[in-house]
Residue frames as a rotation matrix with the C-alpha (Angstrom) as fourth column:
UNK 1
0.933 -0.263 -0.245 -15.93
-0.290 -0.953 -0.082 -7.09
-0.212 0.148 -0.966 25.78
UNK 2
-0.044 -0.970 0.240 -12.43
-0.419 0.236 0.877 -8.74
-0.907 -0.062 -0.417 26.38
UNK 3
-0.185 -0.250 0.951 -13.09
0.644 0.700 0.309 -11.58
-0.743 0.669 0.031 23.30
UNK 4
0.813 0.348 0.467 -13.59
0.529 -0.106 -0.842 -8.69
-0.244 0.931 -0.270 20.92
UNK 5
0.402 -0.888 -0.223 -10.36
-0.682 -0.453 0.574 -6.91
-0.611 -0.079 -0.788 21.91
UNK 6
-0.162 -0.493 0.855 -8.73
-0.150 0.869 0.472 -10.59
-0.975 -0.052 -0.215 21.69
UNK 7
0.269 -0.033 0.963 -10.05
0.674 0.720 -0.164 -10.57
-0.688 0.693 0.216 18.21
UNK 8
0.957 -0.226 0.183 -9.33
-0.055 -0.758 -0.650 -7.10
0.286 0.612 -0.737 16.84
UNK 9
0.366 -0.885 0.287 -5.64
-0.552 0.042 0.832 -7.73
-0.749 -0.464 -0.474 19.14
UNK 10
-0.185 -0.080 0.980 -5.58
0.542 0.823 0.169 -11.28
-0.820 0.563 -0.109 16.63
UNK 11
0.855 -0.081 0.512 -6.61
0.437 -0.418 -0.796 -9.02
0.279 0.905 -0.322 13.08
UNK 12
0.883 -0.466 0.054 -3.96
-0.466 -0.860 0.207 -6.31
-0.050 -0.208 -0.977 14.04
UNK 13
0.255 -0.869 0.423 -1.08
-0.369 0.317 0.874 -8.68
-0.894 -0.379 -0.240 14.71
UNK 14
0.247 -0.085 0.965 -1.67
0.764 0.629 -0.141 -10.84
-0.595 0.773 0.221 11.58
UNK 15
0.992 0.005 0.128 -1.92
0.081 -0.797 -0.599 -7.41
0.098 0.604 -0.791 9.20
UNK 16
0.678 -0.729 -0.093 1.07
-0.601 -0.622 0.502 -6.27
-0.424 -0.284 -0.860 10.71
UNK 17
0.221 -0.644 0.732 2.70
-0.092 0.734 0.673 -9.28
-0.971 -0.216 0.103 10.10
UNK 18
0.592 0.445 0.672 1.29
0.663 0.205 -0.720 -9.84
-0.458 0.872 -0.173 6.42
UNK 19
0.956 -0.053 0.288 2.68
0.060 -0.928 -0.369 -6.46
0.287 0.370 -0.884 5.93
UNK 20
0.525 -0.838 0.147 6.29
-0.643 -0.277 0.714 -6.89
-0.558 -0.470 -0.684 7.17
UNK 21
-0.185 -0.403 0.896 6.90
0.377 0.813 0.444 -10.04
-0.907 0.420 0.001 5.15
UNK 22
0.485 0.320 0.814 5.79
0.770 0.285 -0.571 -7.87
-0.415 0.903 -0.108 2.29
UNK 23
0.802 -0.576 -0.160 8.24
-0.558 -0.817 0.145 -5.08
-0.214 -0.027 -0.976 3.10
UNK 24
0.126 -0.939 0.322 10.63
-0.553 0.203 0.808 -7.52
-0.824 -0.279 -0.494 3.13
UNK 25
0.401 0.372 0.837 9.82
0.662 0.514 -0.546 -8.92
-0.634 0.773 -0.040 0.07
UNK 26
0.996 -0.025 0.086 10.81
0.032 -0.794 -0.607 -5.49
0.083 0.607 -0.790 -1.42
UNK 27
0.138 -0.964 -0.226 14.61
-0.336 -0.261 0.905 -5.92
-0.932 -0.049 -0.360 -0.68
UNK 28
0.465 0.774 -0.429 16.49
-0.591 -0.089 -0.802 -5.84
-0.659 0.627 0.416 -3.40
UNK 29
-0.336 -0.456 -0.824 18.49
-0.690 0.715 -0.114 -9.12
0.641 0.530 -0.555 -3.45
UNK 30
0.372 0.611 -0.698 16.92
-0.252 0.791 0.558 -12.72
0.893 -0.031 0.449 -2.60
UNK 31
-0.426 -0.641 -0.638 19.65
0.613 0.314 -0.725 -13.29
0.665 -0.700 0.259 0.01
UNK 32
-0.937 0.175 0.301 18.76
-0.179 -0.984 0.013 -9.90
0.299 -0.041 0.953 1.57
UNK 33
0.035 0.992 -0.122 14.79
-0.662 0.115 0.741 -11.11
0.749 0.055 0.661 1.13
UNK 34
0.244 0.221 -0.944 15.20
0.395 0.867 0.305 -14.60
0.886 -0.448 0.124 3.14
UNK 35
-0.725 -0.617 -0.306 17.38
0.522 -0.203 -0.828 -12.79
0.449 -0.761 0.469 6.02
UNK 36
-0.900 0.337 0.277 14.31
-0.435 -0.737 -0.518 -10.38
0.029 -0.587 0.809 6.71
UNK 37
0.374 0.916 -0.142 11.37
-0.732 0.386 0.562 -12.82
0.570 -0.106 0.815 6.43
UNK 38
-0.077 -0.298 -0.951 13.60
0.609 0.742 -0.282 -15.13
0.790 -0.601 0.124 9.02
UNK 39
-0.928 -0.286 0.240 13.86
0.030 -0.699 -0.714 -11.93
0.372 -0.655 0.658 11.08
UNK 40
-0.239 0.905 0.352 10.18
-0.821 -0.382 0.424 -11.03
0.518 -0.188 0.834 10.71
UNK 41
0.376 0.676 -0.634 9.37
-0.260 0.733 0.628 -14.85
0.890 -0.072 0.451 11.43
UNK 42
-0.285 -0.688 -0.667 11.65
0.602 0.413 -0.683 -15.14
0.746 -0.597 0.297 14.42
UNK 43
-0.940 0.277 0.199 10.28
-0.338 -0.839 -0.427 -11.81
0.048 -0.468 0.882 16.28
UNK 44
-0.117 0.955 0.274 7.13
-0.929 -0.203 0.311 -12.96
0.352 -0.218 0.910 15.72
UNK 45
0.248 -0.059 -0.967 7.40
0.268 0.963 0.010 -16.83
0.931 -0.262 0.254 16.99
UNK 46
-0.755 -0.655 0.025 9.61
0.275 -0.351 -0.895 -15.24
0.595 -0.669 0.445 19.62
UNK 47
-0.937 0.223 0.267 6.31
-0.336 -0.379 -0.862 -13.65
-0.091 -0.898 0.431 21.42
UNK 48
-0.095 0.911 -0.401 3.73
-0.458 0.318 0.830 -15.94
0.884 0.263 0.387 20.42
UNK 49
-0.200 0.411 -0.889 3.42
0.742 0.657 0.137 -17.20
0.640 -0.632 -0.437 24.06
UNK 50
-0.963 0.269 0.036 2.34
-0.237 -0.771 -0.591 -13.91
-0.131 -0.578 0.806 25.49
UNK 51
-0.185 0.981 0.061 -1.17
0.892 0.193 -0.408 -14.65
-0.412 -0.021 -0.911 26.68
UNK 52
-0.656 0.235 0.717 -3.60
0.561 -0.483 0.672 -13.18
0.505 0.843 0.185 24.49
UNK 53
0.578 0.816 -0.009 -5.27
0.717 -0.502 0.483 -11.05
0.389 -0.286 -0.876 27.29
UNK 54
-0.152 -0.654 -0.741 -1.84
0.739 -0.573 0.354 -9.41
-0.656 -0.495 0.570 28.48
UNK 55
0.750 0.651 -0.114 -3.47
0.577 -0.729 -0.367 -6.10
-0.322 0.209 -0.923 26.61
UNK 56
0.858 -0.408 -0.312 -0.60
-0.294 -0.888 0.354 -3.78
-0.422 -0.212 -0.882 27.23
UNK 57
-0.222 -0.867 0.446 2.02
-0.323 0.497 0.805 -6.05
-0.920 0.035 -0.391 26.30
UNK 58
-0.263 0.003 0.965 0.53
0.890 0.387 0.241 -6.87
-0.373 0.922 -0.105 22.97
UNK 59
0.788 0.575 0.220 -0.05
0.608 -0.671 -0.425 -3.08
-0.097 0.469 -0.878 22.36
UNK 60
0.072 -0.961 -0.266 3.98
-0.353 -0.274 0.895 -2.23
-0.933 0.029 -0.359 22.71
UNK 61
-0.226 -0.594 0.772 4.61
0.197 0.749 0.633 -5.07
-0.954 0.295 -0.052 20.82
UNK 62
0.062 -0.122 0.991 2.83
0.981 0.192 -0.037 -3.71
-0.186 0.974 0.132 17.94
UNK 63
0.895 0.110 -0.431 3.68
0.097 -0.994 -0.053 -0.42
-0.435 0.006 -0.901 18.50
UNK 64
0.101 -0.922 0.374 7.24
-0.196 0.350 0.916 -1.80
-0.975 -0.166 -0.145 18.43
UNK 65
-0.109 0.178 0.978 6.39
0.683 0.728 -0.057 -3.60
-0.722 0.662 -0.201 15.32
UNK 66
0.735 0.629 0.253 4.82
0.639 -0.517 -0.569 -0.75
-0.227 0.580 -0.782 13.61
UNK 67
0.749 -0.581 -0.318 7.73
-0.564 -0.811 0.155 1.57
-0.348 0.063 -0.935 14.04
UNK 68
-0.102 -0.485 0.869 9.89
0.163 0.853 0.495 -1.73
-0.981 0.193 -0.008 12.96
UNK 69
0.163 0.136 0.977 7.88
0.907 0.370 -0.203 -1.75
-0.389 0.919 -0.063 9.50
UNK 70
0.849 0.528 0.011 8.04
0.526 -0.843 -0.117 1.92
-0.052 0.105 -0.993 8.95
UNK 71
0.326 -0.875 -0.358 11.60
-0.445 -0.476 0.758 1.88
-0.834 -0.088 -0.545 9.48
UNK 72
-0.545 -0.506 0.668 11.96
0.382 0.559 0.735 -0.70
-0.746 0.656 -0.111 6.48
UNK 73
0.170 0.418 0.893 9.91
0.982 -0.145 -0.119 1.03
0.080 0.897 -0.435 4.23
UNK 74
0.990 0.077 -0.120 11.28
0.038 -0.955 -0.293 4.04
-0.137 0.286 -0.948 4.52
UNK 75
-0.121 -0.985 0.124 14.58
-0.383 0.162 0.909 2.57
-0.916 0.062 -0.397 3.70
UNK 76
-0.365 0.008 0.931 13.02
0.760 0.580 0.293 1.19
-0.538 0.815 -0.218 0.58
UNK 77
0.751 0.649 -0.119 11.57
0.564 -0.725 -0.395 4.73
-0.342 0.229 -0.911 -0.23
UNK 78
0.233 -0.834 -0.501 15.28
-0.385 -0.552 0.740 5.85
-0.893 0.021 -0.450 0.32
UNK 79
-0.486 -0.398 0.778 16.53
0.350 0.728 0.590 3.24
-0.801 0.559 -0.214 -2.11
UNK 80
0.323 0.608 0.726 13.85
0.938 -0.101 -0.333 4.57
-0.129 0.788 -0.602 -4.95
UNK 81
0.861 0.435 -0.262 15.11
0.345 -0.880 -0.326 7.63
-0.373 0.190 -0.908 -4.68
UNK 82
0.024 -0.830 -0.557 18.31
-0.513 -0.489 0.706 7.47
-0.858 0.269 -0.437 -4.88
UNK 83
-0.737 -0.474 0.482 17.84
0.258 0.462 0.849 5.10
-0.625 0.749 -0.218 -8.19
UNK 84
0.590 0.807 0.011 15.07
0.695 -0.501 -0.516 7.50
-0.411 0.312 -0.856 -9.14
UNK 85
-0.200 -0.696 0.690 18.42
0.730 -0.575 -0.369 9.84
0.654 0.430 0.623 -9.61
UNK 86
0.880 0.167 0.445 17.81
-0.096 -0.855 0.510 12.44
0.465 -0.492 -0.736 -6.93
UNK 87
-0.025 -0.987 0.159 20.71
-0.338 -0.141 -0.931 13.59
0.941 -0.077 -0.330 -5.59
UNK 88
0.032 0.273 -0.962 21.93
0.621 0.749 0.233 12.19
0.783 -0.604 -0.145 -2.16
UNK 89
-0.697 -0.583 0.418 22.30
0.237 -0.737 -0.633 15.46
0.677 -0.342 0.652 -0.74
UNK 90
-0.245 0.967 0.074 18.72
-0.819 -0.247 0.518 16.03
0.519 0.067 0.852 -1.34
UNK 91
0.303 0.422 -0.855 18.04
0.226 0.840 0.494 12.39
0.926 -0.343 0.159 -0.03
UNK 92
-0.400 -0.780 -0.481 20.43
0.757 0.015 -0.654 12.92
0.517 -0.625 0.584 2.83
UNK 93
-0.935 0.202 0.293 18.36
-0.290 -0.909 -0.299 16.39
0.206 -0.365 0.908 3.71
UNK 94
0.249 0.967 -0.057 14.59
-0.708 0.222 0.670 14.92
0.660 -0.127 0.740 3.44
UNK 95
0.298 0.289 -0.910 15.52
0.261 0.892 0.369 11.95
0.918 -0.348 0.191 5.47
UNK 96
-0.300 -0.757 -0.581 18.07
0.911 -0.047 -0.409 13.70
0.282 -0.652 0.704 8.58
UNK 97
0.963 0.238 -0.131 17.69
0.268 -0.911 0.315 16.70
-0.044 -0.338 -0.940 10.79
UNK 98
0.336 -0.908 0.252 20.86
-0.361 -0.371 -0.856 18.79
0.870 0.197 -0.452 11.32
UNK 99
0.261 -0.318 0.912 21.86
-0.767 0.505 0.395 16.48
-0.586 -0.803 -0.112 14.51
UNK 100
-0.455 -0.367 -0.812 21.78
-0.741 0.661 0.117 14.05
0.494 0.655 -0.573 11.73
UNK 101
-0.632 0.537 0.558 18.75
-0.248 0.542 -0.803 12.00
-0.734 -0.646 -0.209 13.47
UNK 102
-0.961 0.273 0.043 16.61
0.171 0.464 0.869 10.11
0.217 0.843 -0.493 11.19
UNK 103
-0.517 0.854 -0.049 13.27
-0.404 -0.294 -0.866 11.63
-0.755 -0.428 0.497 10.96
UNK 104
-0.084 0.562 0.823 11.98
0.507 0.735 -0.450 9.11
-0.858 0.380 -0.346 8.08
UNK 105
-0.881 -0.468 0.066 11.12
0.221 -0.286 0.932 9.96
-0.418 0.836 0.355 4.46
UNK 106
-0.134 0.990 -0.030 8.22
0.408 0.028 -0.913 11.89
-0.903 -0.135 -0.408 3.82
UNK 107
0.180 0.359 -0.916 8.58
-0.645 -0.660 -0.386 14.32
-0.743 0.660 0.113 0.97
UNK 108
0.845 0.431 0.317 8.11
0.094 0.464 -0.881 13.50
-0.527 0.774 0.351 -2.97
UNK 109
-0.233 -0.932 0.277 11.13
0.834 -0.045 0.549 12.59
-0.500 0.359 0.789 -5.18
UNK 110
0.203 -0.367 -0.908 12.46
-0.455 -0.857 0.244 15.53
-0.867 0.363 -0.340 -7.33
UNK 111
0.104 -0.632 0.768 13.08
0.910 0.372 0.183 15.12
-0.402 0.680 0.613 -10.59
């Protein structure tokens, strides 16, 4: 039971990863690019000695992670829109509540 966790625990991490270095790929200057794939690779080196049965602790971590990559791609989503021309008001409204808390970009650009 445990060594199939350990291997769906070992697909999950790697995806995640795969998938952060390709968010960061999306920045859009090279300088900008290297600074987040050092980030991504440093966070993830950083907890590569967490034993691979500590369950709970590798299910933060990519909870952590997940809400990590989600915050950079919806900052590239922002970025398309506003050079998509939508106004930033409009960007500034889809992306903020009226506390002015970031609740993420969901809705479709305007043109």
């Amino acid at each position: 039971m445990s060594s199939k966790i350990i291997k769906e625990n070992k697909r999950l991490v790697l995806d995640l990863y795969k998938r952060c270095l390709y968010s960061a790929k999306r920045c859009p200057k090279y300088q900008n690019q290297m600074m987040m794939e050092s980030y991504i690779k440093l966070k993830f080196r950083s907890n590569k000695e967490i034993h691979q049965k500590d369950f709970e602790t590798i299910e933060n971590l990519l909870k952590q992670g997940e809400e990590e990559l989600k915050t950079m791609n919806d900052f590239h989503e922002l970025r398309a829109k506003s050079k998509s021309g939508q106004d930033h008001e409009s960007i500034l409204n889809d992306c903020f509540d009226d506390d002015f808390n970031y609740i993420g970009s969901t809705p479709t650009v305007k043109k």
